[in-house]
DRENDO-1510 file (C-alpha; in Angstrom, 1 decimal, always signed):
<recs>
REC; n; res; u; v; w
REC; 1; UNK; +79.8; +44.3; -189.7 .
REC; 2; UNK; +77.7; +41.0; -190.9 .
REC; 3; UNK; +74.4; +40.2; -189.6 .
REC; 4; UNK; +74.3; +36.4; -190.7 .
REC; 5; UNK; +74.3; +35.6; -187.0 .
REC; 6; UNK; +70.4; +36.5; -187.3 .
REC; 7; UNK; +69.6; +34.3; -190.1 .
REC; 8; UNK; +67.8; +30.7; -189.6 .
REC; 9; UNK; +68.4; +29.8; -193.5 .
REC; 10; UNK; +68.9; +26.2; -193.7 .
REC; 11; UNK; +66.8; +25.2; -190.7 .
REC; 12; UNK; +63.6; +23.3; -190.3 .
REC; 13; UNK; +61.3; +24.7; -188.4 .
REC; 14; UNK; +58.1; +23.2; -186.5 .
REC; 15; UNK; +55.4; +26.5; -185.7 .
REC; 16; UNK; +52.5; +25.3; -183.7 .
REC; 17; UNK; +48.9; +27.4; -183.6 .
REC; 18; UNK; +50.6; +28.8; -187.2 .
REC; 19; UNK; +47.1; +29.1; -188.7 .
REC; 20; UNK; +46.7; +32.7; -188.2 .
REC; 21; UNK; +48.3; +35.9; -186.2 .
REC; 22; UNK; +51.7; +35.5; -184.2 .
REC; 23; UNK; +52.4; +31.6; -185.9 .
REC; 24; UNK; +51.4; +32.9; -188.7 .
REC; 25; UNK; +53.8; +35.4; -188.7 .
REC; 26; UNK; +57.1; +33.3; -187.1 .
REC; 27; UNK; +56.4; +30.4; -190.1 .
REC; 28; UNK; +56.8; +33.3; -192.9 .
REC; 29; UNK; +59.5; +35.1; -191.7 .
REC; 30; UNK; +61.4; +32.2; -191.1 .
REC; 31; UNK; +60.7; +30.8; -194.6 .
REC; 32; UNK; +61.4; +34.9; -195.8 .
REC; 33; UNK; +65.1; +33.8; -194.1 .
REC; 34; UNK; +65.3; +30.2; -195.7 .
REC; 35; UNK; +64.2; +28.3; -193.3 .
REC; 36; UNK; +61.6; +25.0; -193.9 .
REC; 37; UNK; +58.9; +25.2; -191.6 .
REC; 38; UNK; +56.3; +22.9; -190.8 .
REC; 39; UNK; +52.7; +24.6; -189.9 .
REC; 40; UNK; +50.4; +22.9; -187.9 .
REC; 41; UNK; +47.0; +23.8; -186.2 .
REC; 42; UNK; +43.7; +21.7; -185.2 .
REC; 43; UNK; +41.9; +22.2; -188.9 .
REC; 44; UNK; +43.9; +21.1; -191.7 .
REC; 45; UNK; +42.2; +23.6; -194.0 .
REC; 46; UNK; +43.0; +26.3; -191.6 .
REC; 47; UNK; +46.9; +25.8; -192.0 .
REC; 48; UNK; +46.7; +24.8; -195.4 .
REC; 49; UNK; +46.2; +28.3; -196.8 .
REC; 50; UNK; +49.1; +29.7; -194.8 .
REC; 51; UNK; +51.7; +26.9; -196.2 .
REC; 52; UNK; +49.9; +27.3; -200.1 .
REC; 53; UNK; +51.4; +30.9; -199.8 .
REC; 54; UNK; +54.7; +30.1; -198.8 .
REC; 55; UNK; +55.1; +27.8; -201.1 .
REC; 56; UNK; +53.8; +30.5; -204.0 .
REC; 57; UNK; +55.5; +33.2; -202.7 .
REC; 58; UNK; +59.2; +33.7; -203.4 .
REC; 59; UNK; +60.5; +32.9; -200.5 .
REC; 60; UNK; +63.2; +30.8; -200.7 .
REC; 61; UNK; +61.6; +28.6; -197.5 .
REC; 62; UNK; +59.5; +25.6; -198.5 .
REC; 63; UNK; +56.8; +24.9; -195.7 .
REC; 64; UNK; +54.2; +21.8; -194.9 .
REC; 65; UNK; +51.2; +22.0; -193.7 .
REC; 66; UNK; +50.0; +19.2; -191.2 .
REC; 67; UNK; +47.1; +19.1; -188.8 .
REC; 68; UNK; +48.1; +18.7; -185.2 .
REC; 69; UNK; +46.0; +19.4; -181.9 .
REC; 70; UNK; +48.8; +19.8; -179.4 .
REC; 71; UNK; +46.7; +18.0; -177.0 .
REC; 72; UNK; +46.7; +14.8; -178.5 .
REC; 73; UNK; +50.3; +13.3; -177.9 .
REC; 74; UNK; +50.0; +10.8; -180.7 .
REC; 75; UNK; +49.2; +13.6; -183.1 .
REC; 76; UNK; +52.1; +15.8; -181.7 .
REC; 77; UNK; +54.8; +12.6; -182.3 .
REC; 78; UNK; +52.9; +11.9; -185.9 .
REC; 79; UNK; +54.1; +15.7; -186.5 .
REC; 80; UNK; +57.5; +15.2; -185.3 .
REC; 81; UNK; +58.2; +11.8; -187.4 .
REC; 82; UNK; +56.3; +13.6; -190.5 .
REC; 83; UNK; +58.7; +16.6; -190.1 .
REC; 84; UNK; +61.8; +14.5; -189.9 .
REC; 85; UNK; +60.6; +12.3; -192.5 .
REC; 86; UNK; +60.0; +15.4; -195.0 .
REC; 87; UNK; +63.5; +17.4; -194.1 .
REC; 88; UNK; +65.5; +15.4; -192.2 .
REC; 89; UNK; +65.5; +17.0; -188.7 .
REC; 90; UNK; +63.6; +19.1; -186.5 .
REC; 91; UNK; +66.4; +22.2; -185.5 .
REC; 92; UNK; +63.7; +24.4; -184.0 .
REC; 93; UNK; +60.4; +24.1; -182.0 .
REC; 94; UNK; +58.4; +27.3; -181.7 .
REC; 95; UNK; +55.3; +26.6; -179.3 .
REC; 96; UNK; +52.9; +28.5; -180.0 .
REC; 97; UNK; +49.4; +27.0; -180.0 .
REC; 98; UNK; +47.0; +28.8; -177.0 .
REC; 99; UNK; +44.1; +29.9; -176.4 .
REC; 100; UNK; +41.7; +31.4; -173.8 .
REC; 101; UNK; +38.6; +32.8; -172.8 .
REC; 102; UNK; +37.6; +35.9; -170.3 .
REC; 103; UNK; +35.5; +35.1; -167.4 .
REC; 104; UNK; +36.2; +35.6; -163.2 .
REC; 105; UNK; +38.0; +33.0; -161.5 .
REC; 106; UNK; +34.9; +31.7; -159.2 .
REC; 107; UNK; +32.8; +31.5; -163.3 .
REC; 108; UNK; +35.7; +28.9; -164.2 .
REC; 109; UNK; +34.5; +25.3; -164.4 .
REC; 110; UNK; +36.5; +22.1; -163.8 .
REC; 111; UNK; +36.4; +21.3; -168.1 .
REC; 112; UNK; +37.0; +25.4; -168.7 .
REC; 113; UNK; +39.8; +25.4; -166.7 .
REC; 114; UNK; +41.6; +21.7; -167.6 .
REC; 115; UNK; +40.9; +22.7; -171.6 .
REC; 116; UNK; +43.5; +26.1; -171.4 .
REC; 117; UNK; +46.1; +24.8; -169.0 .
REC; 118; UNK; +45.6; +21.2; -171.6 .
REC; 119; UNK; +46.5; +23.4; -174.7 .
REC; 120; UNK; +49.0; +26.2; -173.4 .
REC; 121; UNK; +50.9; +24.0; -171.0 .
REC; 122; UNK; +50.5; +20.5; -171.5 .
REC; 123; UNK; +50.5; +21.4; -175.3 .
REC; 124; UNK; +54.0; +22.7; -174.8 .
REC; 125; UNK; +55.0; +20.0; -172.7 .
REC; 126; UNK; +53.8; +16.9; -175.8 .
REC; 127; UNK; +55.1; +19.6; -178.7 .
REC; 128; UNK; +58.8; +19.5; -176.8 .
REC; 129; UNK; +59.2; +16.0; -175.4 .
REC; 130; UNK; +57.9; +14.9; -178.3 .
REC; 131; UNK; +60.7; +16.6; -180.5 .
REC; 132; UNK; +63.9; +16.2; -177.9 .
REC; 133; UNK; +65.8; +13.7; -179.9 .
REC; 134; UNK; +65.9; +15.5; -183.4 .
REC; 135; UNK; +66.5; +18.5; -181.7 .
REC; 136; UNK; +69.4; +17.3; -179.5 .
REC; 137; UNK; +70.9; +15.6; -182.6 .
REC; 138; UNK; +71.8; +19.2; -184.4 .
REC; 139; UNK; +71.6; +21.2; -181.2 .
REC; 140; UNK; +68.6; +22.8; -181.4 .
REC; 141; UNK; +66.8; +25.5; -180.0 .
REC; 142; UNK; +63.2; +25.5; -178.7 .
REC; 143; UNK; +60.9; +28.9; -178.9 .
REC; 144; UNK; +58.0; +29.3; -176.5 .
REC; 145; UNK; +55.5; +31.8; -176.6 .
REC; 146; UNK; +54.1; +32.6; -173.4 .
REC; 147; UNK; +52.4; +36.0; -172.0 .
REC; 148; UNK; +52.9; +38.9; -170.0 .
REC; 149; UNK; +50.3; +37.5; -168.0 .
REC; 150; UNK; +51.9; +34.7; -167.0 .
REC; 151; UNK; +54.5; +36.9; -165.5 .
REC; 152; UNK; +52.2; +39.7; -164.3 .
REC; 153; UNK; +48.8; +38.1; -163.9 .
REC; 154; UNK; +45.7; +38.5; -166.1 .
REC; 155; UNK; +42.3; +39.4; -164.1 .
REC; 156; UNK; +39.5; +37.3; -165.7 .
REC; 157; UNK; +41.9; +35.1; -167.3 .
REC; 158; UNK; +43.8; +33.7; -164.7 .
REC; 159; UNK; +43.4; +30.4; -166.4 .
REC; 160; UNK; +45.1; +31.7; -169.1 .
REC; 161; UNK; +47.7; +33.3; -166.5 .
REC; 162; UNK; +48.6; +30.0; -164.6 .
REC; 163; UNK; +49.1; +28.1; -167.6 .
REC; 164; UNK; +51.8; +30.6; -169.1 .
REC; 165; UNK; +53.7; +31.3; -165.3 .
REC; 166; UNK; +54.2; +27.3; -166.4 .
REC; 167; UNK; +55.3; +27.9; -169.8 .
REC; 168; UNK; +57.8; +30.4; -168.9 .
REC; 169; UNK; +59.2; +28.2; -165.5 .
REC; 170; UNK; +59.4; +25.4; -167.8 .
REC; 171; UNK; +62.0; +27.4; -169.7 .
REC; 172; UNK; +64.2; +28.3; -167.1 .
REC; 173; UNK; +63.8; +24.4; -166.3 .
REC; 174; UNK; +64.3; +23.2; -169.2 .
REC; 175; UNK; +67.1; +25.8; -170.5 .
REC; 176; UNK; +69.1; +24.4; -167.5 .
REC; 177; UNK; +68.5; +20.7; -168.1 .
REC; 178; UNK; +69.5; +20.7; -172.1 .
REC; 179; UNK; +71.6; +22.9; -171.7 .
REC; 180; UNK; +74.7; +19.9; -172.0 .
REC; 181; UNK; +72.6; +18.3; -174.8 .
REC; 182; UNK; +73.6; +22.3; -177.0 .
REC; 183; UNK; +69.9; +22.8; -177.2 .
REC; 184; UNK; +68.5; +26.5; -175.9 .
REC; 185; UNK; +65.1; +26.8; -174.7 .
REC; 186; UNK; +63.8; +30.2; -174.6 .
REC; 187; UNK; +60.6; +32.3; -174.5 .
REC; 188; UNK; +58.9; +35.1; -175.4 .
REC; 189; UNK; +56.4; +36.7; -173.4 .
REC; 190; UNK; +54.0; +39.3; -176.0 .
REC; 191; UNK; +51.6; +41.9; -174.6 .
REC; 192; UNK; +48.3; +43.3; -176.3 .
REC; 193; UNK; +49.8; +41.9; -180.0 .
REC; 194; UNK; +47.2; +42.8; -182.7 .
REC; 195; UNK; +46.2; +39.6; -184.1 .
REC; 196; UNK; +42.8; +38.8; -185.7 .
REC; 197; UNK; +41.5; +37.4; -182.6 .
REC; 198; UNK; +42.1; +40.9; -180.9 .
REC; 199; UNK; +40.8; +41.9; -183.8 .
REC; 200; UNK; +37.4; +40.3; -183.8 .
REC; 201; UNK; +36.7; +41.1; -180.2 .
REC; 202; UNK; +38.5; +44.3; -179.6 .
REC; 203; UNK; +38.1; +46.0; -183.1 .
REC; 204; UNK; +41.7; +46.5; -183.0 .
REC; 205; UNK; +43.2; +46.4; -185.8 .
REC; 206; UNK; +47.3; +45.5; -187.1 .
REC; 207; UNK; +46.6; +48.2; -189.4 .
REC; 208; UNK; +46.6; +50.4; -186.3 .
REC; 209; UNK; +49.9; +49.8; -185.2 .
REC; 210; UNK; +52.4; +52.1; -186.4 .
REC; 211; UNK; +56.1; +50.1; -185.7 .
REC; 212; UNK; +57.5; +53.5; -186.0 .
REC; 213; UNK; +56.0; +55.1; -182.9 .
REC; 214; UNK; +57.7; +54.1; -179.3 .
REC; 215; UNK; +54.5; +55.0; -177.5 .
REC; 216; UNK; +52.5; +52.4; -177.7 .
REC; 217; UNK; +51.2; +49.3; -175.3 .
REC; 218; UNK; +50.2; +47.2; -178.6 .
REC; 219; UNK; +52.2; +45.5; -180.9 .
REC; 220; UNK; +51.7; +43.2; -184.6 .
REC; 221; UNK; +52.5; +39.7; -185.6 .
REC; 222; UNK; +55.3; +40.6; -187.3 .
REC; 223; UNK; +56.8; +41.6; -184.3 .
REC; 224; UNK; +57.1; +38.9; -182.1 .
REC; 225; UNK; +58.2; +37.3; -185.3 .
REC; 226; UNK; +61.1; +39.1; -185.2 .
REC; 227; UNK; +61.9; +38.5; -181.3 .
REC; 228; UNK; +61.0; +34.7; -182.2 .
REC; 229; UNK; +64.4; +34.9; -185.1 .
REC; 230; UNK; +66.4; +36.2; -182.8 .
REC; 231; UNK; +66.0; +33.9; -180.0 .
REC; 232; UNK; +66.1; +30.7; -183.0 .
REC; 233; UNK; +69.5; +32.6; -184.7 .
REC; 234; UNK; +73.2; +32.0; -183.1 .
REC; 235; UNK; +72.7; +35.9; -182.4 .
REC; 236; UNK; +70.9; +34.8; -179.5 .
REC; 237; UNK; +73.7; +32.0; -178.2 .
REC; 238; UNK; +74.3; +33.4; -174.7 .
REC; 239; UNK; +70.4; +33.8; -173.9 .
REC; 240; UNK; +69.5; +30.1; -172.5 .
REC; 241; UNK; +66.3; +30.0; -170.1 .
REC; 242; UNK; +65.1; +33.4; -170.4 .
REC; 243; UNK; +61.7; +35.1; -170.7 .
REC; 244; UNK; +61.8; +38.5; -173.1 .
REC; 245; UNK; +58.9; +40.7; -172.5 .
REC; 246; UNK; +57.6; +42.1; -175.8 .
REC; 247; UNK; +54.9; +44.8; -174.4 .
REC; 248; UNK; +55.9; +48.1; -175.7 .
REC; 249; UNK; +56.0; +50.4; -173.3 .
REC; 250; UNK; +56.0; +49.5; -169.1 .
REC; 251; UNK; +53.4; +50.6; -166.9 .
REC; 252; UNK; +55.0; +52.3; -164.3 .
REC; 253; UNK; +53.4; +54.0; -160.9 .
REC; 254; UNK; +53.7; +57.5; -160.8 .
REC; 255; UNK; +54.9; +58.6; -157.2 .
REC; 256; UNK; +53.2; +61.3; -155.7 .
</recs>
């Protein structure tokens, strides 16, 4: 039995909001595989650190660091023609980038609101329009990381919520249109991941998680990074459009 089906060696790789946690995680496991990947964030000397230890490490993956707010279309194609001017191709987009904040739906303002759909949705939206030709040449595929909230709701983010239920039925949508140009959109939807962020405002820590233990409702980087292979590997060749929940264990009603 071979496993090389899983492997991304070869590839080049773009990882959006790869600055720290799940990003973080997908851009060195794919360079752990062999793959080039490009990191990009909003602060060039928050990504630079992450590509610096790539590049000292022994993987056999080379990586670039290149600031990019997904936001700004003309930065987004500037990353896409510095990507296929530095390796030759783009043969995977993982979307990444997000971000949020808690507060009640009627506490949302007009700017609060337009900034999180801007940088989960319409980021996602410049990051893969912006990318379609290289990716079409090879046959591609295109990762998206959504949320279980976008598929389940998220009180006092709903925000947050709205702008992943887009990112996940822009996969279906998108899966079925490329689908004749051999490029496979797919997404991931994590739960409670323990990234810093969670970190900083939970006091949750990745040194918490225990991969070993089935009971659990929170996960690590490294995990999603491992869903995020899969879904960029020819293991994955028959999942086009799809959504894969990665929340540990499902909350499920009790009947009396």
């Amino acid at each position: 039995m071979t496993t090389d089906q899983f492997g991304v060696a070869g590839r080049t790789a773009i990882v959006t909001g790869a600055s720290s946690g799940i990003g973080k995680a997908i851009a060195e496991r794919f360079a752990d595989d062999g793959a080039d990947v490009v990191v990009c964030s909003r602060e060039q000397g928050n990504v630079d650190p992450v590509a610096e230890g790539i590049e000292e490490s022994d993987r056999p993956g080379s990586a670039l660091a290149v600031e990019c707010d997904v936001t700004d279309r003309d930065a987004v194609d500037a990353l896409v023609d510095e990507t296929v001017e530095s390796f030759g191709g783009v043969d995977c987009l993982v979307n990444n980038a997000g971000a949020s904040f808690m507060a009640g739906f009627e506490d949302i303002s007009e700017n609060g609101w337009a900034t999180i759909v801007d940088i989960n949705l319409t980021g996602t939206y410049n990051c893969t329009q912006a990318a379609a030709e290289p990716l079409k040449e090879g046959g591609g595929t295109v990762v998206n990381v959504a949320s279980i909230a976008g598929r389940d709701g998220s009180p006092f983010m709903s925000h947050y919520g709205a702008a992943k239920a887009g990112v996940i039925n822009l996969t279906a949508t998108l899966g079925y249109e490329w689908a004749d140009d051999d490029v496979r959109v797919n997404c991931i939807a994590p739960g409670f991941v323990a990234t810093p962020g969670v970190e900083a405002q939970m006091g949750v820590s990745a040194d918490d998680v225990d991969r070993t233990e089935v009971d659990r409702r929170i996960g690590a980087s490294e995990e999603i990074a491992d869903v995020a292979q899969f879904l960029a590997s020819p293991a994955s060749s028959f999942l086009v459009g799809q959504t894969l929940s990665a929340g540990g264990v499902p909350q499920i009603m009790e009947t009396p």
